[in-house]
C-alpha angles and dihedrals in degrees: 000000000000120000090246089057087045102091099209089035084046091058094045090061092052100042080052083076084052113104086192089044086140088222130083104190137001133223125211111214098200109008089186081076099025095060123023129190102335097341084115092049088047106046105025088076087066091062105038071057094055101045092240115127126213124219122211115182092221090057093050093236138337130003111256110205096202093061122085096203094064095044086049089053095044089053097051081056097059087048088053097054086045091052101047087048087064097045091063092042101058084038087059115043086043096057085051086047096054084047098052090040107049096006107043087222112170106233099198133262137095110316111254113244104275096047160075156204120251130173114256102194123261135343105272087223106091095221095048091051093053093057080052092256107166133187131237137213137188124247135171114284103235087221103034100043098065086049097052089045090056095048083052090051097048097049088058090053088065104254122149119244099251085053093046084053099042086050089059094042087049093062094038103252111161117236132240108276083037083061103042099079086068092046096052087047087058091045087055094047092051095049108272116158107268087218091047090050085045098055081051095059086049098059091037086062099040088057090048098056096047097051084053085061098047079049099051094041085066129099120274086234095047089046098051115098131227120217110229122263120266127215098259089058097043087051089046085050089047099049087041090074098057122187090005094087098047090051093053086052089054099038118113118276095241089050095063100065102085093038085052085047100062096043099057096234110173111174105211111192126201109206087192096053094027086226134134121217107208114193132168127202106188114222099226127160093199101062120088107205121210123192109225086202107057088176101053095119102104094208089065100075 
């Protein structure tokens, strides 16, 4: 973190301005945490500006900015604070991976759509146990899941996401922020910090309300919507187009697939069922789509 975003180092800087600062040099005690990457580079220039030296033990006294070998030294230092920064990152990230992975541990976080939080007995540190401390772990949602495999089918299937979205809304599936309200009562009931589930409601509503803006930014005409088609329309649009359908019927094989093509058509069988699912998608520049789920993406629970 750079000096300016350090609120003490921060107030150094800024005392540094200050004629009647108090102070006429200052020593940095270990310069690998003081200063990472360039920080050295970036802020030592501030006080060489300021007439106020900075003593570093490994150097033997103050920095001298006209000398090459401090600046070198200075600058191993700041590799070395980078380095050891990336050490326990990649400590740590690999320990909560190994958790997650052969433990189920619960890292923390709001749980993704599709889950939810369980308890998992108590803290495996002995301390932390006796003050009633317990773990967590993620399992399906019994409601959500279903949902979240279905998107994943019909994706596969080739439908877009809008449609995908439409279909949902069509058989009355809440969406995720919707949801959500059930999945942090049963976060609560199985030990979750109160403050942590409510950081979650927080965001949840702070997505909802700007997707509502995106939603009411939009046009009048892109935000009307328009009920699905039932099977007496589609047949009176069918037998509007007259001898066109039964020419297309009749057409060549290798002269459909352009038509195909622009109309989006994608066949889906089911061996099981010996069905097969036929969907269009029309390729039109002239149609806005608005998902009426803006929250359909299942990572972002």
């Amino acid at each position: 973190m750079p000096w300016q975003r350090r609120p003490r180092a921060n107030e150094l800087l800024q005392a540094l301005r200050n004629p009647n600062r108090g102070f006429d040099a200052v020593v940095i005690g270990e310069p690998q945490r003081t200063f990472y990457g360039n920080q050295f580079g970036n802020t030592f220039p501030v006080f060489v500006h300021f007439r106020i030296p900075l003593w570093v033990p490994e150097i033997g006294g103050p920095i001298d900015p006209d000398n090459e070998a401090h600046d070198l030294v200075m600058s191993v230092f700041g590799g070395m604070s980078r380095g050891e920064r990336n050490r326990i990152k990649i400590r740590v990230r690999t320990a909560m991976s190994s958790q997650a992975q052969l433990k189920g541990r619960y890292l923390g976080g709001r749980p993704p759509y599709g889950y939810r939080i369980t308890d998992a007995g108590p803290h495996p540190n002995p301390s932390k146990a006796a003050v009633g401390q317990r773990i967590h772990k993620l399992e399906p949602d019994p409601a959500a899941a279903p949902v979240v495999q279905r998107i994943f089918r019909l994706y596969i299937d080739g439908m877009s996401d809008e449609a995908i979205a439409a279909q949902l809304t069509r058989d009355g599936i809440p969406c995720p922020s919707a949801h959500d309200a059930a999945r942090y009562q049963a976060a609560l009931e199985a030990g979750a910090d109160p403050a942590v589930v409510t950081q979650w409601i927080n965001a949840a509503q702070q997505d909802k309300e700007a997707a509502q803006k995106k939603l009411d930014a939009l046009p009048a005409l892109a935000r009307k919507k328009q009920p699905p088609l039932n099977a007496q329309q589609i047949r009176e649009i069918t037998d509007s187009l007259g001898g066109i359908a039964q020419r297309i019927r009749t057409a060549d094989v290798h002269k459909k697939g352009s038509l195909y093509e622009g109309l989006g058509i994608t066949i889906s069988y089911e061996h099981a069922k010996r069905t097969a699912t036929v969907r269009s998608r029309p390729s039109s520049p002239y149609r806005q789509w608005l998902c009426p789920r803006g929250d359909l993406n299942p990572h972002a629970r």
